[in-house]
Structures are given as C-alpha cells and as structure tokens.
LOPA-660060 format. One record per atom (N, C-alpha, C): residue number from 1; atom name; x, y, z. Coordinates in steps of 0.001 Angstrom, whole numbers, plus 500000, padded with zeros to 6 digits. Layout:
REM residues N
<node NUM,CA,<X,Y,Z>>
...
END
This chain:
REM residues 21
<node 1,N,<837964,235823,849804>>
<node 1,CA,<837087,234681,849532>>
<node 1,C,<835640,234999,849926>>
<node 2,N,<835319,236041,851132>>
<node 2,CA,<834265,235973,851759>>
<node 2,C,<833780,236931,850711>>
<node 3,N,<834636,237632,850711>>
<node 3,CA,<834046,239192,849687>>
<node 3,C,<833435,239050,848755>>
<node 4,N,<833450,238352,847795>>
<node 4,CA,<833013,237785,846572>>
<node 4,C,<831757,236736,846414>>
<node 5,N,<830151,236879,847025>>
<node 5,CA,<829568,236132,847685>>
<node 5,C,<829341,235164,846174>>
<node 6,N,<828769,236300,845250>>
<node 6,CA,<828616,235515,843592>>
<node 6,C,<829499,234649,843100>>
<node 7,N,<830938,234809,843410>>
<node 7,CA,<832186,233787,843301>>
<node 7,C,<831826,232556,843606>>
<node 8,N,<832122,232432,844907>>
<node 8,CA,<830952,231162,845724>>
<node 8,C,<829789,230858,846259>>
<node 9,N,<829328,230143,845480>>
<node 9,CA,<827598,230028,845779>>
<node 9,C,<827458,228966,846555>>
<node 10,N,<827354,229514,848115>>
<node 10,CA,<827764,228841,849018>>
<node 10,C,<826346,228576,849165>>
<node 11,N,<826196,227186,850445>>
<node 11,CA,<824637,226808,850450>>
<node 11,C,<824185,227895,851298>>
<node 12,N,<824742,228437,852299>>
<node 12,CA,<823681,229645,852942>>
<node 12,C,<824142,231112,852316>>
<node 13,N,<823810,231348,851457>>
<node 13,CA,<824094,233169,851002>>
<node 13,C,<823338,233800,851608>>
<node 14,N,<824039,234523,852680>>
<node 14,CA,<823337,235372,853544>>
<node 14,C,<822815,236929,852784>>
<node 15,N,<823671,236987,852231>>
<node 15,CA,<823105,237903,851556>>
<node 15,C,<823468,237792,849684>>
<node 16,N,<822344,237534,848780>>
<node 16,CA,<821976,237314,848128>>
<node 16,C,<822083,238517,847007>>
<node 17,N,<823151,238097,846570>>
<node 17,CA,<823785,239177,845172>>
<node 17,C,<822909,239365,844221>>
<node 18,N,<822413,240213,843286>>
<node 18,CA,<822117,240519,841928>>
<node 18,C,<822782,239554,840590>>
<node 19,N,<824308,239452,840937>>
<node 19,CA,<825095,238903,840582>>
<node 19,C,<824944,237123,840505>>
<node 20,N,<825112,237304,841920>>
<node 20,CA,<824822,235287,841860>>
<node 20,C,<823521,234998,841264>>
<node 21,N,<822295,235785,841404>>
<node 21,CA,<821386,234965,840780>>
<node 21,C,<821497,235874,839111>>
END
C-alpha cells in the first residue's frame, strides 16, 4: 500500500512521484 505512492494520493506525499503528478 505504502509502496505505490501514485496509487494513493495521499494528502502528505512525502515524496512526490513523476507518476502521481
């Protein structure tokens, strides 16, 4: 669950995927 930060676009993304945005 944690692994996948782009999966869940949680309100604090500590670290900020390529992917999620």
């Amino acid at each position: 669950q944690l692994s996948s930060s782009d999966q869940a676009g949680q309100d604090e993304p500590s670290v900020p995927s390529p992917v999620s945005f």
